[in-house]
PAKE-447753 format. One record per residue: residue in one letter; y, x, z of N, C-alpha, C, O in turn. Coordinates in steps of 0.05 Angstrom, whole numbers, padded with zeros to 5 digits, always signed. Each point is the difference from the previous one (the first is absolute). Example, Ala and Ser with C-alpha at 12.3 -4.5 7.8 and 13.67 -1.06 7.14 Angstrom:
2
a-00114+00264+00156+00024-00018+00000+00024+00018+00000+00000+00021+00013/s+00021-00028-00027+00024+00016+00001+00022-00015+00014+00022+00010+00004/
END
This chain:
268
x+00102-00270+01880+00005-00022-00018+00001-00026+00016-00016-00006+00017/x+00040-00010-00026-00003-00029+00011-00024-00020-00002-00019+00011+00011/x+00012-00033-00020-00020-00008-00004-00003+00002-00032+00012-00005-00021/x-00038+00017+00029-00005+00013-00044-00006-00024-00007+00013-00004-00021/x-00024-00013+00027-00002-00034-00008+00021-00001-00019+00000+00002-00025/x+00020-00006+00042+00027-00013-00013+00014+00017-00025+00021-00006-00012/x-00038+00030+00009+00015+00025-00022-00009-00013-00032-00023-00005-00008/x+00045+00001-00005+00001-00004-00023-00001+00025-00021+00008+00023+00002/x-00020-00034-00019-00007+00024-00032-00008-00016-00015-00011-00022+00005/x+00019+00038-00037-00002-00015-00020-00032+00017-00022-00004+00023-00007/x-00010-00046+00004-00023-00004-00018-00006-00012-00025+00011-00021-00004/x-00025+00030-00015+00003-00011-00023-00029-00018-00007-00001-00021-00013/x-00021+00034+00027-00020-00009-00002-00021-00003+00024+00005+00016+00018/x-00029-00036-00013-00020+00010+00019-00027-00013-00020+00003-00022-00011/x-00021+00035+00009-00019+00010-00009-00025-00010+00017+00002+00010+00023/x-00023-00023-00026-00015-00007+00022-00026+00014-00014-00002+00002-00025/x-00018+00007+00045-00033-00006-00011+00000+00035-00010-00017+00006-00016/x+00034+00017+00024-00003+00021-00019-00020+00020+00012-00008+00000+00024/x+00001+00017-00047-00033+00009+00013+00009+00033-00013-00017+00018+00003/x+00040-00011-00015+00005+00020-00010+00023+00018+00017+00005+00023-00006/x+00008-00035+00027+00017+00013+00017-00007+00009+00024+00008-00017+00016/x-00021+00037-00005+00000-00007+00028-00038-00006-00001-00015-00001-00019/x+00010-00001+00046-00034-00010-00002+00003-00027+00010+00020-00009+00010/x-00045-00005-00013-00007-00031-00007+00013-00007-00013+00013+00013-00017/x-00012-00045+00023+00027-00019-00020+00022+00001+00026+00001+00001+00024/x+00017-00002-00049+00032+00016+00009+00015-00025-00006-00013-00017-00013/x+00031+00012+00018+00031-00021+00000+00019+00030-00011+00004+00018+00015/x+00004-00018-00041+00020+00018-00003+00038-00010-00003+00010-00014-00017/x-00001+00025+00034+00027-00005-00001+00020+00012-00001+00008+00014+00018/x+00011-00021-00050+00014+00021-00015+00023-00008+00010+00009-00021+00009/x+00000+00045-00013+00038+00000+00012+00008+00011-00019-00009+00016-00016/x+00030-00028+00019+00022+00008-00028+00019+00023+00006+00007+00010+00021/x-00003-00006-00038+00021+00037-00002-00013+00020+00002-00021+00000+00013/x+00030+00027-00029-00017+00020-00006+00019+00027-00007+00020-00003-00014/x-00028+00027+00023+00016+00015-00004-00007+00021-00021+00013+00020-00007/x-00027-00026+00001-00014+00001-00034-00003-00011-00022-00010-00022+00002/x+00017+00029-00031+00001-00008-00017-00028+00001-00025+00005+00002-00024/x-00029-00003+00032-00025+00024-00010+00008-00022-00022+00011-00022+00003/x-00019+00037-00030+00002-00011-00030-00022-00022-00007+00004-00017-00018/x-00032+00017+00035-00017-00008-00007-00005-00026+00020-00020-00013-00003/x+00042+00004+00026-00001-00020+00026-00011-00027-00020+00010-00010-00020/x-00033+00003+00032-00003-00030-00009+00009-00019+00025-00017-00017+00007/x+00037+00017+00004+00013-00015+00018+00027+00008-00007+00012+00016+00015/x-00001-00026-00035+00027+00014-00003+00024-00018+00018+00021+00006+00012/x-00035-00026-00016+00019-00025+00028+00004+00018+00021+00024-00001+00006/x-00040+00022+00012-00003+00000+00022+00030+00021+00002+00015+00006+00019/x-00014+00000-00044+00019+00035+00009+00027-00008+00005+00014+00020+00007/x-00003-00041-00008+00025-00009+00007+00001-00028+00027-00006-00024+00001/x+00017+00045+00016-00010-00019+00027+00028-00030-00006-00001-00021+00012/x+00021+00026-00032+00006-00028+00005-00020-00018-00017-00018+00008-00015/x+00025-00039+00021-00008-00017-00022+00002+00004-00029+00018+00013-00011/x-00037-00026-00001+00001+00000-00031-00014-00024-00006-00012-00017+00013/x+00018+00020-00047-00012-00022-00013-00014+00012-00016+00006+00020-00014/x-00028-00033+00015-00020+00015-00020-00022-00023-00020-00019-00010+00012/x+00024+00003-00039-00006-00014-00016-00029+00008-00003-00005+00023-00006/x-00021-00045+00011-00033+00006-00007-00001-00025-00017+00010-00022+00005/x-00025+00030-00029-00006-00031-00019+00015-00017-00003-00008-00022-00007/x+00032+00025+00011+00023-00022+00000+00005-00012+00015+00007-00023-00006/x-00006+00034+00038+00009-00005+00019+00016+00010+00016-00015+00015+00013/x+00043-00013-00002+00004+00026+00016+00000-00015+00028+00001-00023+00007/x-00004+00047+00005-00003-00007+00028+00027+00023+00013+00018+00010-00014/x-00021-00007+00040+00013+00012+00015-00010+00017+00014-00010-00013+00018/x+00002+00043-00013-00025+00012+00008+00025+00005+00025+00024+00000-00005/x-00036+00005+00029+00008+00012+00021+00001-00034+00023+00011-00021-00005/x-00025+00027+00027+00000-00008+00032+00006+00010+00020-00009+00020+00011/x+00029-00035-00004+00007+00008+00029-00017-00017+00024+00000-00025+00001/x-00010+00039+00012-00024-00010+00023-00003+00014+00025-00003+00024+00003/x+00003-00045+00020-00007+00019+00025-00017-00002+00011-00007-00024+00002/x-00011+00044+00012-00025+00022+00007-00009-00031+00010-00020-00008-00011/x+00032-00007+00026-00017-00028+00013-00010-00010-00029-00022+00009-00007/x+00033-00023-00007-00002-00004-00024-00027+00003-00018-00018-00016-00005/x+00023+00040-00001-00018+00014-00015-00027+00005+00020-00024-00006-00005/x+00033+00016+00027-00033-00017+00016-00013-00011+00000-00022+00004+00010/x+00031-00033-00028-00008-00028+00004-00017-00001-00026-00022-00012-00002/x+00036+00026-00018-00018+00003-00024-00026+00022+00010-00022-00009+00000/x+00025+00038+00009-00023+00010+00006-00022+00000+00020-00018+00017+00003/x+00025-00043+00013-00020-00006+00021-00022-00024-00019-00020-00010+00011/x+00025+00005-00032-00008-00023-00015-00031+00021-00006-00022-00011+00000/x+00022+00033-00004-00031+00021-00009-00001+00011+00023+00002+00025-00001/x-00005-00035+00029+00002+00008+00015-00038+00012+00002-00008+00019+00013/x-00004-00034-00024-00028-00008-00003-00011+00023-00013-00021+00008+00009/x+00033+00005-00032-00012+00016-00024+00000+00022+00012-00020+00014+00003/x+00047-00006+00007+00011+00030+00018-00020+00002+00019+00001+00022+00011/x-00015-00035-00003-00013+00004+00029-00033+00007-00003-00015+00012+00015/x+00010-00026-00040-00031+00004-00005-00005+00016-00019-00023+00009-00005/x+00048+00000-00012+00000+00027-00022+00009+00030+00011+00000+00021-00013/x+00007-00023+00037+00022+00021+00008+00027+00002-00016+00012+00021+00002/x-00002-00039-00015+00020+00000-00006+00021-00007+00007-00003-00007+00023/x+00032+00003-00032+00021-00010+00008+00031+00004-00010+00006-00016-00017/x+00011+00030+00022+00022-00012-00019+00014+00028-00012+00000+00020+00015/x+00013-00020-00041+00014+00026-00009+00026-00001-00012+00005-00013-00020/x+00013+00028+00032+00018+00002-00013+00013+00009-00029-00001+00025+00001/x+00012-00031-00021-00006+00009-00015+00023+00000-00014+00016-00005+00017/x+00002+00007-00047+00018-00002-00004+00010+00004-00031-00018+00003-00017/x+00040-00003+00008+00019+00021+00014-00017+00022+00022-00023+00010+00001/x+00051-00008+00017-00011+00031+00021+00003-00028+00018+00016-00018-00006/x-00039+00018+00033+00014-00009+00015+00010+00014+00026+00007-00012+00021/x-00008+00042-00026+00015+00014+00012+00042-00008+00004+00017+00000+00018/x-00018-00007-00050+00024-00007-00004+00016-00029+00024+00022-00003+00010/x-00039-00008-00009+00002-00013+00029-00014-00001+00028-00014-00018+00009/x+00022+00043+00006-00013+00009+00014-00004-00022+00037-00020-00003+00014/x+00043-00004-00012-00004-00022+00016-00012-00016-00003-00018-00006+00016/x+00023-00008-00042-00023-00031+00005-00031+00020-00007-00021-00011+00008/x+00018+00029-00016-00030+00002-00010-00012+00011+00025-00023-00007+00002/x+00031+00023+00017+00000+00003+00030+00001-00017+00014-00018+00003+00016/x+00036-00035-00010-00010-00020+00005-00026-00018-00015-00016-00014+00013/x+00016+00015-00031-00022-00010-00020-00028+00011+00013-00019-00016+00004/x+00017+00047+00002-00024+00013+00010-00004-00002+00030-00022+00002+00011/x+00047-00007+00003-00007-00005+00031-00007-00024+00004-00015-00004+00019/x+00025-00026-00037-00010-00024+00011-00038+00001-00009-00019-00008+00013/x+00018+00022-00039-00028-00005-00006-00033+00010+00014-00022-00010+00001/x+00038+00045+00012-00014+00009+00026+00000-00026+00025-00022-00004+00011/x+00043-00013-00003+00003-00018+00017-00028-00015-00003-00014-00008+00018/x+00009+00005-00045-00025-00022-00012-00023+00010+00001-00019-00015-00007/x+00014+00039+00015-00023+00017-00009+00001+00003-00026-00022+00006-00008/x+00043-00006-00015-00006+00005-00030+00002+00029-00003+00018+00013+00012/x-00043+00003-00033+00007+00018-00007+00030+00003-00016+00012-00020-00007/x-00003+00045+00004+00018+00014-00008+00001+00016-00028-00019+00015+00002/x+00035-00011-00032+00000+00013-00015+00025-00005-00012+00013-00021-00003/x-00009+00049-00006+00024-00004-00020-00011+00021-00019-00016+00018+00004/x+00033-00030-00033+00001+00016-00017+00026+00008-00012+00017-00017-00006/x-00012+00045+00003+00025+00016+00001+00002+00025-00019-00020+00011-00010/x+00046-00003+00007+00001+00021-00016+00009+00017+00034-00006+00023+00004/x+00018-00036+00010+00009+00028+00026+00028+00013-00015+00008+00023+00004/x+00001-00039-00019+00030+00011-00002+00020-00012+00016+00015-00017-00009/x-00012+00026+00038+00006-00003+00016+00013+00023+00017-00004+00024-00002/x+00024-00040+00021+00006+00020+00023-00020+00006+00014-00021-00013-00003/x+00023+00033+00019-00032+00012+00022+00016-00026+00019-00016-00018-00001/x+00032+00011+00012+00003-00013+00021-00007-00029-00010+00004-00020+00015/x-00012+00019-00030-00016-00030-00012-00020+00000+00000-00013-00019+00008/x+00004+00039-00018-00029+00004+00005-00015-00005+00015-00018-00016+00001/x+00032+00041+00022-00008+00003+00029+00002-00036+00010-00014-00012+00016/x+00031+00003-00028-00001-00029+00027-00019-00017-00013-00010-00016+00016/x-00002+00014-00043-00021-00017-00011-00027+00007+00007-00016-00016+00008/x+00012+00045-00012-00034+00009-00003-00015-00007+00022-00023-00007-00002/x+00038+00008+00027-00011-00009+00028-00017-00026-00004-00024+00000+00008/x+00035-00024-00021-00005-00028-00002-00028-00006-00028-00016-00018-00004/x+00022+00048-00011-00016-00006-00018-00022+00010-00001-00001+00025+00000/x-00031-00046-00004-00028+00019+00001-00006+00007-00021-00016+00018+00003/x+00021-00023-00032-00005+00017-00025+00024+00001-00015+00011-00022-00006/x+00001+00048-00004+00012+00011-00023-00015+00005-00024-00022+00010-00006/x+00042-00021-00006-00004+00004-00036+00014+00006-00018+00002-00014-00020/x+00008+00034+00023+00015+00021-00009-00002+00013-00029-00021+00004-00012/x+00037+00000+00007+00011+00002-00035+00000+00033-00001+00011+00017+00013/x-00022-00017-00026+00016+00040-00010+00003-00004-00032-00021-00008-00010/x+00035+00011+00000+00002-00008-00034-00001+00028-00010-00015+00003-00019/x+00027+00018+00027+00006+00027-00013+00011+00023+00017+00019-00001+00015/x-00035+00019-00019+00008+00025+00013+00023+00020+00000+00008+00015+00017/x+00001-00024-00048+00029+00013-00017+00012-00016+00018-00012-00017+00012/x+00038+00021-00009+00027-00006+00008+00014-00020-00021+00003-00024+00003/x+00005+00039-00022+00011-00002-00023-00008-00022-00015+00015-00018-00009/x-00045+00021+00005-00011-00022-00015-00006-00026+00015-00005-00022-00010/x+00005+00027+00030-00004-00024+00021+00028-00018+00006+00000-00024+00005/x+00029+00043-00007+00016-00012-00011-00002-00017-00021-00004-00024+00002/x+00007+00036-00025+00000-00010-00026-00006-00024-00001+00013-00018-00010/x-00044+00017+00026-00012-00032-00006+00007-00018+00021-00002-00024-00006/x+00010+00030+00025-00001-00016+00035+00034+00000-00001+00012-00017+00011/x-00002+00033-00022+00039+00002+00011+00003+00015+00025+00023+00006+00006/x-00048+00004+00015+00004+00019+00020-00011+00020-00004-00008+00001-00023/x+00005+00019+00035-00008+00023+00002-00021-00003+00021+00000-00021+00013/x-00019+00042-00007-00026-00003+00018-00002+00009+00027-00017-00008+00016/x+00037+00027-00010-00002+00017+00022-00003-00019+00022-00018+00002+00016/x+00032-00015-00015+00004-00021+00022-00022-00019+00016-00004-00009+00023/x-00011+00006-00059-00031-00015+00005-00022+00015+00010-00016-00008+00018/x+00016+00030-00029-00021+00019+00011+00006+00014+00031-00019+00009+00013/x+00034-00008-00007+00007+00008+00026-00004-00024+00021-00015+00003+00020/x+00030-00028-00024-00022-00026+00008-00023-00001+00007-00009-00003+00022/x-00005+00009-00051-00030-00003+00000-00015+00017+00018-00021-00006+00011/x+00037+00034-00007-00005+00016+00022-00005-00007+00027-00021+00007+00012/x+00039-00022-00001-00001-00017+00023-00010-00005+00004-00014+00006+00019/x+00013-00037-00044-00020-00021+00007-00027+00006-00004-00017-00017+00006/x+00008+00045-00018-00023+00005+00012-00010+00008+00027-00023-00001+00010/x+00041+00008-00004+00006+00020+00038-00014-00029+00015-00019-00003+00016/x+00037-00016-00028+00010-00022+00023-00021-00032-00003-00006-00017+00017/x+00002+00019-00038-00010-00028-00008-00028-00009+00011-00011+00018+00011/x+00000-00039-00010-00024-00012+00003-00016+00011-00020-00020+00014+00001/x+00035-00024-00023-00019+00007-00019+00016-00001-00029+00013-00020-00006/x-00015+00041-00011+00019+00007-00019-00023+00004-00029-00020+00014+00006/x+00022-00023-00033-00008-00005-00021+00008+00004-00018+00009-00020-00012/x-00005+00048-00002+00017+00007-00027-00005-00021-00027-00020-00008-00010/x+00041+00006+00005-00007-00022-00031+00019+00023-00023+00020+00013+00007/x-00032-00014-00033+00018-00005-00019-00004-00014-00027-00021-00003-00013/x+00039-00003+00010+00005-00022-00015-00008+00023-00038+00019+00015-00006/x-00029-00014-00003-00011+00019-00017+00021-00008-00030-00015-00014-00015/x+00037+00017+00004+00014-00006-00020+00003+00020-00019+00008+00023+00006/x-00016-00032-00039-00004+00020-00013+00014+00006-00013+00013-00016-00014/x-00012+00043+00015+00032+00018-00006+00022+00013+00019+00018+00016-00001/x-00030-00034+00020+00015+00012+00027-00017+00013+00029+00011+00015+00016/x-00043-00024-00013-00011+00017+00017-00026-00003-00009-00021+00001+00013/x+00025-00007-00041-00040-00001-00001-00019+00020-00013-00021-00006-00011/x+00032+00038+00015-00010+00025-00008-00014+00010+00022+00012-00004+00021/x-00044+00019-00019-00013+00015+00011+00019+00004+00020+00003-00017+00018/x+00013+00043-00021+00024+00020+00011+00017-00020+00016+00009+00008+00022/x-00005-00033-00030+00015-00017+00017-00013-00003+00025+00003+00015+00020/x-00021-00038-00023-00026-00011+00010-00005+00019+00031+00001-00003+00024/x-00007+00021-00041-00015+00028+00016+00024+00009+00027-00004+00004+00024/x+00035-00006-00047+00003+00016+00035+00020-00023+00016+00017+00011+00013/x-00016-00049-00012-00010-00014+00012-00022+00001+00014+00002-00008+00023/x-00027+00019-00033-00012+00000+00020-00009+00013+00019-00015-00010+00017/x+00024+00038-00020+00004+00024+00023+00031-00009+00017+00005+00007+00023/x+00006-00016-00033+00023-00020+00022-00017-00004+00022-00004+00013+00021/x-00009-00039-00035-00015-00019+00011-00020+00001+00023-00008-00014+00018/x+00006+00036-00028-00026+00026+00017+00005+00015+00019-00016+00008+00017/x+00050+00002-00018+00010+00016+00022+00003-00025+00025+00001+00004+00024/x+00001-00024-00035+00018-00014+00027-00028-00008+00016-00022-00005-00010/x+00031+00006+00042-00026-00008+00009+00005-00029+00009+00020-00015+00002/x-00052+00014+00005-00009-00027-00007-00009-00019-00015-00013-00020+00006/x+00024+00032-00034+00009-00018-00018-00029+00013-00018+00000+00020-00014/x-00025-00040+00021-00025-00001-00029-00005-00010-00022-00021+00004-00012/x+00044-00020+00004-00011-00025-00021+00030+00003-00024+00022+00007+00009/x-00025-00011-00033+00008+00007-00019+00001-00019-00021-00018+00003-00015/x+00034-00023+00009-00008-00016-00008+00021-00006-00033+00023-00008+00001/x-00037+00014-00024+00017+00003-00024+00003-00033-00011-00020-00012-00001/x+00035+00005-00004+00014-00021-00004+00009-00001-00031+00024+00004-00006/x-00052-00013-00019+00018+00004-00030+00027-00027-00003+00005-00022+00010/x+00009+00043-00034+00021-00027-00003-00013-00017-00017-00018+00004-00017/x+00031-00025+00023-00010-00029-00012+00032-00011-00015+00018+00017-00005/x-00015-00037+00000+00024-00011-00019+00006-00032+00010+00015-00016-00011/x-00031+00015+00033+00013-00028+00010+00023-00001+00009+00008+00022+00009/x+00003-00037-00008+00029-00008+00016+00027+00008-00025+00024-00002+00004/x-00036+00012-00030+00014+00007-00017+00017-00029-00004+00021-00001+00013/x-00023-00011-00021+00015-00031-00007+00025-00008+00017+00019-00015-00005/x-00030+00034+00034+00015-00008+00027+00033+00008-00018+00020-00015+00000/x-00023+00042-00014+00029+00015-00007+00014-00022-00024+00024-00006-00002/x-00042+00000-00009+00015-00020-00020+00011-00025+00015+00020-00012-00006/x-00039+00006+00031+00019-00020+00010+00027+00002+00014+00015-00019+00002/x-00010+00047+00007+00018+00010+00019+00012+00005-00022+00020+00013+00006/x-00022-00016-00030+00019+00016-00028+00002+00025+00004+00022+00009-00006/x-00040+00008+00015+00002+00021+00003-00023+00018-00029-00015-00015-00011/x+00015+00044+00002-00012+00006-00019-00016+00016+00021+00009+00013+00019/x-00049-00021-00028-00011+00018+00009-00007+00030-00015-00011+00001-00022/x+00017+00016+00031-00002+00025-00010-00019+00017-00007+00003+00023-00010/x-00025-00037+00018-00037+00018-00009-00006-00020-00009-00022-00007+00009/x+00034-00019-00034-00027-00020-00008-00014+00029-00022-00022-00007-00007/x+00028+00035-00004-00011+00016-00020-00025+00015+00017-00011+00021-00004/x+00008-00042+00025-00025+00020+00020-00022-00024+00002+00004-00023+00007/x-00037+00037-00018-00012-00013+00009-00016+00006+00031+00011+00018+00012/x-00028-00026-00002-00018+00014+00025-00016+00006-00002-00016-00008-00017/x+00010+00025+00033-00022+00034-00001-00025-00013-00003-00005-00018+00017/x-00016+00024-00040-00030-00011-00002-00006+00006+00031+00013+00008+00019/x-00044-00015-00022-00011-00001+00024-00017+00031+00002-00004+00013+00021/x-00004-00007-00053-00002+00034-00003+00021+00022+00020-00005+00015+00019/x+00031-00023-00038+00021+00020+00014+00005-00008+00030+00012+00017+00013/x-00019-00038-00003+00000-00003+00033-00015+00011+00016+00005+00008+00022/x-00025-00009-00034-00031+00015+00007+00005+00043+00001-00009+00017+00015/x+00020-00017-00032+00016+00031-00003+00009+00003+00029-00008+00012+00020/x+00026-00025-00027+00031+00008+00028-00019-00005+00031+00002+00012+00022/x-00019-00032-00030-00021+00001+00029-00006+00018+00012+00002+00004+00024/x-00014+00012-00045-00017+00027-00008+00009+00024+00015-00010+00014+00017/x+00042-00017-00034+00018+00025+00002+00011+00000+00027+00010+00021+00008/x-00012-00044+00009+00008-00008+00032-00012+00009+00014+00008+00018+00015/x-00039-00030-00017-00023+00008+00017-00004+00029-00007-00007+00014+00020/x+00009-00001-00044-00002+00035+00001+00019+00010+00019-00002+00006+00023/x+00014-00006-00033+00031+00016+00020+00005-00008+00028+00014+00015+00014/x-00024-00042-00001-00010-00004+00020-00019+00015+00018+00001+00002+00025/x-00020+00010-00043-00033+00005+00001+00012+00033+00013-00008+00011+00020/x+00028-00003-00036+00011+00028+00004+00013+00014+00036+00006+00021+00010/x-00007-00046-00003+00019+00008+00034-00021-00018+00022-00023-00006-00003/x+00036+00003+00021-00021-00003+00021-00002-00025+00008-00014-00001+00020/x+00023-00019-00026-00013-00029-00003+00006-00015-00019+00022-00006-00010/x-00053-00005+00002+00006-00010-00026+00005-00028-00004-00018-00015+00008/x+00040+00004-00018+00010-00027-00011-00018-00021-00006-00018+00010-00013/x+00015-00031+00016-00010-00021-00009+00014-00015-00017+00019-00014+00006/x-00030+00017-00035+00030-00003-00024-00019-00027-00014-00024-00006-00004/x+00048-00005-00001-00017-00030-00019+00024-00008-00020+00023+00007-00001/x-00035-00023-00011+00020-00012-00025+00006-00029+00011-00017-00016+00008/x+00042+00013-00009+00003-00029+00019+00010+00002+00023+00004+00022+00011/x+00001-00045-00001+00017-00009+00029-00027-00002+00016+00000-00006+00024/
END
């Protein structure tokens, strides 16, 4: 690569002070475009890497930045303070920011330059040769598994899974450090039987101890009315804290069943 400094990519948001991505406080920074369509995205800005306009309270704005790695430096050297005495430091986030694999590879080599920790968060619907050139740069993955079905993982996402789980394969082989999430949506993976064999996935891949269920929530709903777009689950509410407590249950058993056991929580 020429000078990653000078590599431009486009962002919609940065996020300061976050304590839910990644360990310590984090600087999270979203990139726009996505090769997924999940029904339930509360970033619906992010999934179309051009610009848009997107109307909040009677304002529209223009969501999408174009910025280079110098740039955006200048904003994350500003917590340079928090990252250092929390163990924290900066995450990618998105959209995919697989989907822009250069700048987010320059993004992760200027921040190693700083001593900043490293994270992204991803679905891994990706080429392996993208992969392979990011994971090097990155010290924690946070990785998506939504569904085990094929079919139904279509349905809700617009892809199919094979691609992700074979990823996830890898990036267990290969990574620093790799962290199953799912995003728990009901009607689409929030059954025992679902749950359960996510988490013998989760269980085969090595390395990989921590398990982390993610209920749906309904923020960013408003985002679709501003994009004029129709959200398609407002007839869904989110999983009590009972039925979360279940799927915990049903994780940590079927975990309990093979030869190392998961560290499963509710939450990021």
């Amino acid at each position: 690569m020429a000078n990653y400094y000078d590599r431009v990519g486009r962002i919609f948001d940065i996020q300061r002070f976050s304590i839910h991505d990644g360990p310590g406080i984090r600087t999270i920074v979203f990139l726009k475009g996505c090769y997924l369509r999940c029904r339930w995205c509360c970033n619906p800005e992010s999934q179309e890497y051009k610009f848009q306009e997107m109307t909040m309270n009677g304002t529209t704005k223009t969501v999408g930045q174009d910025i280079s790695v110098r740039d955006l430096m200048e904003e994350l050297v500003k917590d340079e303070v928090y990252y250092r005495r929390s163990g924290g430091g900066i995450t990618l986030s998105g959209g995919e920011a697989m989907a822009q694999p250069e700048f987010a590879e320059a993004i992760f080599r200027a921040c190693h330059d700083r001593g900043f920790n490293t994270a992204i968060e991803t679905t891994a619907f990706a080429e392996r040769d993208v992969v392979a050139r990011l994971i090097p740069h990155i010290d924690h993955v946070m990785m998506d598994i939504k569904h085990m079905d094929s079919a139904k993982h279509k349905a809700y996402t617009g892809q199919p899974n094979e691609k992700i789980l074979d990823n996830a394969r890898w990036i267990a082989e290969n990574a620093h450090h790799l962290v199953i999430r799912v995003p728990v949506i009901p009607g689409f993976n929030d059954t025992p039987e679902e749950i359960a064999a996510i988490a013998r996935f989760a269980e085969s891949l090595p390395n990989v101890h921590e398990l982390h269920l993610l209920p749906y929530h309904r923020l960013g709903t408003d985002k679709y009315t501003g994009l004029g777009r129709e959200y398609t689950l407002s007839h869904l509410t989110p999983p009590t804290a009972a039925h979360m407590k279940m799927l915990k249950e049903t994780a940590e058993r079927e975990s309990q069943k093979l030869t190392c056991h998961l560290r499963v929580q509710i939450g990021g």
